[in-house]
N, C-alpha and C positions, 0 to 999 in steps of 0.2 A: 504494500500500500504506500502511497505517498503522502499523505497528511492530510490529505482532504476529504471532505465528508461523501459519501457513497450509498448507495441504496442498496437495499438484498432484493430479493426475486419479488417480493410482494410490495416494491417502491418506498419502502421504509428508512428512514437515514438511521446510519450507522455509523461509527467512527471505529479509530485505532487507538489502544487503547494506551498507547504508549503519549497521545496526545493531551494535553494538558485542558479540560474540560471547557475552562471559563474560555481557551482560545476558538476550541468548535462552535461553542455558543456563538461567540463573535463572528465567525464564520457563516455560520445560517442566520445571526440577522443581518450582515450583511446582502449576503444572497436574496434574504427576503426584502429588503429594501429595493436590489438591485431589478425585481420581478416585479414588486409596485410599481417600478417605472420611477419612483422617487431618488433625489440628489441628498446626502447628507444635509446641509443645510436647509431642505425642506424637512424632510423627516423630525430636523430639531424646530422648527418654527409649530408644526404640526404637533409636536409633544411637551411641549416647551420648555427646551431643554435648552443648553449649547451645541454647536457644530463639535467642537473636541470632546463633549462626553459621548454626542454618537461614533466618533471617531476610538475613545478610547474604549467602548464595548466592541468595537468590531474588529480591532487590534489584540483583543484579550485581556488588556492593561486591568481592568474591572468590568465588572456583570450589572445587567439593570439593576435601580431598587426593586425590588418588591411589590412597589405600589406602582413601579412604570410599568411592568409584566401586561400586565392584561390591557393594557393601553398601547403598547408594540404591538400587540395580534391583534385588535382591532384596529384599527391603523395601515397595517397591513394585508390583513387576511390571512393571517396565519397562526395554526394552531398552536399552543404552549406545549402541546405533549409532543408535537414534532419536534419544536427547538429542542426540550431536551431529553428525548428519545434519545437512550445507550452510553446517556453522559453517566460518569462513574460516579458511585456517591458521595463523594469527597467535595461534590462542588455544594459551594451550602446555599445555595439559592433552591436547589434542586426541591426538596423537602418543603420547602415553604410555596414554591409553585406549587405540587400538589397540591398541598392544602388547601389557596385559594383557588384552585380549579374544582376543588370540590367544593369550596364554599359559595362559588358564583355558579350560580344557573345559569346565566347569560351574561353577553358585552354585547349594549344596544347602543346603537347613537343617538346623540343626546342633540339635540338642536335648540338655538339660543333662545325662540323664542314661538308662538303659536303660526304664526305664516310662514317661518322657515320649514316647521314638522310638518306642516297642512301640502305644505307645496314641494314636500320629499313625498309625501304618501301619495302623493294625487300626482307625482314625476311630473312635475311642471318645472321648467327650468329656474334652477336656485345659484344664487350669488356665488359667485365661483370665490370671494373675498370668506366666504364662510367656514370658519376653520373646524375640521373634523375634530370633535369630542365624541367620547362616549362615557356610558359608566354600568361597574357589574353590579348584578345585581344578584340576591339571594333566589330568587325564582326562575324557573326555565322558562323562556317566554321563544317565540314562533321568529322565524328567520324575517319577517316582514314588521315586527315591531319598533315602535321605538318610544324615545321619553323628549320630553321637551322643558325647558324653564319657563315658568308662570312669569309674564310681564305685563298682567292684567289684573285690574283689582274687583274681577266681575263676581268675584266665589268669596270673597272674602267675609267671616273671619274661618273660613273652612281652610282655605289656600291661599295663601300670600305672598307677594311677588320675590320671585328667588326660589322657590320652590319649585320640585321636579316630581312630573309628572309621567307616569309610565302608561301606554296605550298598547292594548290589546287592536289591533288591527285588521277591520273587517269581524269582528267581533256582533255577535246579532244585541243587541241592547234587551235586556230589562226593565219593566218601568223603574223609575227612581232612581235610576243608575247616571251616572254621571259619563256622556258622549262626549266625543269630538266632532264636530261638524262644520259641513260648510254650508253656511245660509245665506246667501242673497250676495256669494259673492265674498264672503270673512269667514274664516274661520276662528270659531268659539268653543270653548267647553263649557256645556250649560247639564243640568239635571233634565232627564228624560220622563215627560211627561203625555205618553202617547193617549189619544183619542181611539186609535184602533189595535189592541193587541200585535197583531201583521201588519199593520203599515205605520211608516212614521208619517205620511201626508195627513195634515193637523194637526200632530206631535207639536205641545209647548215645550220651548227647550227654557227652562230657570235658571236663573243667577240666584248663587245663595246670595249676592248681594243686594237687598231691596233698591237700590239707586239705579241696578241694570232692570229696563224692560223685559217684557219676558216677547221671545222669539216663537213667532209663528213657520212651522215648515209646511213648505208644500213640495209638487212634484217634481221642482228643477232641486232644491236641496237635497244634501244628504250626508249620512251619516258616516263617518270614516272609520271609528273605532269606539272603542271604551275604555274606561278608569279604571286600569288594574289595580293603580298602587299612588301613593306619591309621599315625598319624603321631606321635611321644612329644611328649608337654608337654615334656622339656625341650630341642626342637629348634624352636620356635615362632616 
């Protein structure tokens, strides 16, 4: 072998084990950067890091934190138990990835604000200035979901601005349940208050906040997902 990382018959990386772990790591994310299509100096703007930390993990100098792990695979597309598939246990990051690989159900991305997440779910074209975040979370949630930060004070004192909000996507709604929708052109998360069990057309959508009207749907509106979950800014 020559130092570089290699697949077995079922395309799995593998290494030699005479190689120093933390440098294979650096090795595949490298390569994983190099397969995003991303330049070191994007990957660090994207992560918000430095250019010479992504430099010194891909050189082997040192290994992610911890808490940048699952923010490199999302980012990239690339799974944590690939990077360290057949690394030796000596690397001590190894152990502690597991863990949170078990501890997070998913890595969703997170968008800044209600029209950024409205107009990813509905692939309408988004600000290319928008910089990829995501965040794990303890639930396993569906390849199409995602969460967004509350920058509306339409729910409040339920939800308040800074708060993160997680959507089940294409999700059928319940009355009472708390929607994502686009109504007359904006997208809102209001309480679901349908007229007809099976249809949202006449569905009131509610603001806990008395100040917000309450939204009338009809049949050009609709509903994009539901409120799985959400977490206060100031428990973070």
């Amino acid at each position: 072998m020559n130092g570089r990382c290699q697949t077995d018959s079922a395309g799995c990386m593998k290494t030699d084990d005479s190689q120093q772990p933390i440098k294979v790591l650096g090795e595949r994310l490298r390569a994983a950067r190099e397969a995003a299509g991303l330049s070191q100096t994007k990957l660090a703007k994207l992560l918000g890091v430095a250019k010479q930390t992504i430099s010194a993990w891909e050189v082997g100098k040192q290994p992610p934190m911890i808490t940048t792990i699952l923010k490199i695979s999302a980012v990239l597309g690339v799974d944590i138990r690939e990077l360290f598939a057949g690394l030796s246990d000596d690397l001590s990051v190894k152990d502690f990835a597991d863990q949170r690989i078990s501890a997070a159900g998913s890595m969703l991305p997170l968008y800044g604000d209600e029209e950024q997440c409205g107009a990813a779910i509905m692939e309408l074209d988004v600000r290319s200035d928008v910089p990829i975040r995501s965040i794990a979370t303890a639930l396993v949630y569906g390849p199409k979901d995602v969460a967004y930060i509350v920058n509306s004070k339409a729910n409040e004192p339920k939800l308040h601005l800074g708060d993160r909000v997680i959507l089940r996507v294409g999700a059928a709604p319940e009355p009472e349940q708390f929607v994502f929708a686009v109504v007359q052109g904006e997208f809102v998360l209001r309480r679901y208050l349908p007229k007809e069990h099976k249809s949202s057309v006449g569905a009131i959508l509610r603001a806990e906040n008395k100040a917000f009207p309450d939204r009338l749907m009809d049949e050009k509106d609709q509903i994009l997902g539901v409120m799985a979950e959400y977490s206060s800014a100031n428990h973070d």
